[in-house]
C-alpha positions in Angstrom: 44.1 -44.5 -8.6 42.0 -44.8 -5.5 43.3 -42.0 -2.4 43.3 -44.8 -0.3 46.0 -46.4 1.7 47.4 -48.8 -1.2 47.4 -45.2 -2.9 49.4 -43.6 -0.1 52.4 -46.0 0.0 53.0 -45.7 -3.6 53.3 -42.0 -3.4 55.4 -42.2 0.1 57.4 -44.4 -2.6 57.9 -41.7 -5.6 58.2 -39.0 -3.5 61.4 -40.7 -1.8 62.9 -41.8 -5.1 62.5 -38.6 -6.5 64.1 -36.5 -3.2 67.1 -39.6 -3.1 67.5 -38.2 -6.9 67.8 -34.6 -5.7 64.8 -33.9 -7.4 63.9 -30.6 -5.6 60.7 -31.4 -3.9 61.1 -30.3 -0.4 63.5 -33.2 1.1 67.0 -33.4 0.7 68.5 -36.7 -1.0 68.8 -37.9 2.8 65.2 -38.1 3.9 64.0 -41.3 4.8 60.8 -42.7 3.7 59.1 -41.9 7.4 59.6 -38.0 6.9 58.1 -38.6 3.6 55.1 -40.7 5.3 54.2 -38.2 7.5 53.5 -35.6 4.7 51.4 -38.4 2.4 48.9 -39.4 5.5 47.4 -36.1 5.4 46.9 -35.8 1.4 45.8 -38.6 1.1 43.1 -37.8 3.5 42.3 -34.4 1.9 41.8 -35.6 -1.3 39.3 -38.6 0.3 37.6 -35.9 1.6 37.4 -34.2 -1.3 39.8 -31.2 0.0 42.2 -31.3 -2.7 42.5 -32.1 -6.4 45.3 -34.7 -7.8 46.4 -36.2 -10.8 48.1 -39.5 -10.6 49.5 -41.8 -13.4 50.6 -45.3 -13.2 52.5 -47.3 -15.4 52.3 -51.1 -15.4 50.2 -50.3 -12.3 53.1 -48.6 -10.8 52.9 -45.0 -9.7 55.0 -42.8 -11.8 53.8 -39.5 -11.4 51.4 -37.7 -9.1 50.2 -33.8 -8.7 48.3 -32.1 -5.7 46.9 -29.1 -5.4 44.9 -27.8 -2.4 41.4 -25.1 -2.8 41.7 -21.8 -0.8 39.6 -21.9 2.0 37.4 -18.9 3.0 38.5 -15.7 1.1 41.1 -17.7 -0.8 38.2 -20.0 -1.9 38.7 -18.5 -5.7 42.5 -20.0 -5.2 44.5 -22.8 -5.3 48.3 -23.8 -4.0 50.1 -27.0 -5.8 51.7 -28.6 -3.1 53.4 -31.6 -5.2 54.1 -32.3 -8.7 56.4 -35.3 -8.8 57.4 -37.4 -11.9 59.6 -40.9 -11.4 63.8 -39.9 -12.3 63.4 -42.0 -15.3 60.8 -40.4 -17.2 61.7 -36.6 -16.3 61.3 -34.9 -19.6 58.8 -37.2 -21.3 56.4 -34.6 -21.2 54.5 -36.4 -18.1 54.3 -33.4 -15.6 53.1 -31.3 -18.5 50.0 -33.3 -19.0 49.8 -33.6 -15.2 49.9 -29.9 -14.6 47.8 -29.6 -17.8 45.0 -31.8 -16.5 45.1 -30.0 -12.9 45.0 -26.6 -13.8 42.1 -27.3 -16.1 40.6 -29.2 -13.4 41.0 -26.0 -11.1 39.3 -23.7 -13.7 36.2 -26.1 -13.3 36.3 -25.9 -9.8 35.7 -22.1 -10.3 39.3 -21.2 -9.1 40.9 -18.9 -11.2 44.5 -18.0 -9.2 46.9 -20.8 -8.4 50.1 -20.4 -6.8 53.2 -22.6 -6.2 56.5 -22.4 -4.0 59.8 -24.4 -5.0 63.6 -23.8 -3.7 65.2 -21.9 -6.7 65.9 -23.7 -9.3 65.9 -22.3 -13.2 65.0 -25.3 -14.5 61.7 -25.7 -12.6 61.6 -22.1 -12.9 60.9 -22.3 -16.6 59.1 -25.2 -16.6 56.0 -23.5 -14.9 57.1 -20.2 -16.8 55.6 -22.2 -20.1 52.1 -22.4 -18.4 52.5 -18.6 -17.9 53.0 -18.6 -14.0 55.1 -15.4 -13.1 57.4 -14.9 -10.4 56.0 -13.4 -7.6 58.4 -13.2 -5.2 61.4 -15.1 -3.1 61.7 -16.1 0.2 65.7 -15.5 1.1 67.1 -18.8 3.0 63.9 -20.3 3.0 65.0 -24.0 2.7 67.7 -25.7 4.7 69.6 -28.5 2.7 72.2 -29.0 4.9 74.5 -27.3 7.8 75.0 -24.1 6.3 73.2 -24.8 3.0 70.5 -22.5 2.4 68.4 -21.9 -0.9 65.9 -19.1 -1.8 62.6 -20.2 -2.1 60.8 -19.1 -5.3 56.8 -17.9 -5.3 55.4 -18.2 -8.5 51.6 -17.6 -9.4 49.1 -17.9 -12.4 46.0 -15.8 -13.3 43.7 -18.4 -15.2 
């Protein structure tokens, strides 16, 4: 898929569906779509500018799954951060973020970068899931993300040596 706007409102689109599902991807289930948009504008212009590596699948030219990670600049040129690994409710499990990490991490290696780091709200499941590529846990960020009025999670920093 192209990073243009067409591009953009599908991804505004899965990234709601997947927060509405409590899918742990930095909204709460009561975002609307215009808190979501305001995130999207910007990727999407990094990656037409070539600032940022993605991995996208459609299905039935319907986005279903989309991953983003952004180059280091300066000193940190030799790492990467993934901001976004989303997969449509439906098909969590079918092995699609797998081959999307997969793809991106191997795309990063490439690229020259050989450190890549990613931040979540504690969850074991997610946890493991990027334990299987051989990230580690690097540290925690106490409180870090507000789901609610009195509703704090941890935030989780997990990195990978590749």
């Amino acid at each position: 898929m192209a990073a243009d706007s067409s591009f953009g409102v599908a991804l505004v689109g899965l990234w709601h569906e997947v927060a509405q599902a409590g899918g742990g991807v930095g909204f709460t289930d009561t975002t609307d779509r215009a808190d979501v948009a305001r995130l999207v504008a910007p990727i999407v212009d990094d990656l037409r500018r070539g600032r940022a590596l993605a991995v996208a699948v459609d299905q039935g030219r319907r986005l279903v799954g989309a991953a983003v990670l952004h180059p280091g600049p300066g000193a940190r040129a030799h790492t990467g951060r993934l901001d976004l690994l989303v997969v449509e409710p439906a098909l969590t499990g079918c092995g699609l973020g797998r081959a999307m990490l997969t793809a991106l991490l191997d795309d990063a290696r490439a690229r020259g970068l050989d450190r890549v780091g990613v931040e979540f709200g504690q969850d074991d499941r997610v946890q493991r899931f990027f334990e299987r590529f051989g990230f580690q846990v690097w540290g925690r960020r106490p409180g870090w993300q507000r789901l609610g009025p009195g509703v704090d999670r941890d935030e989780t920093i997990m990195g990978l040596v590749l």
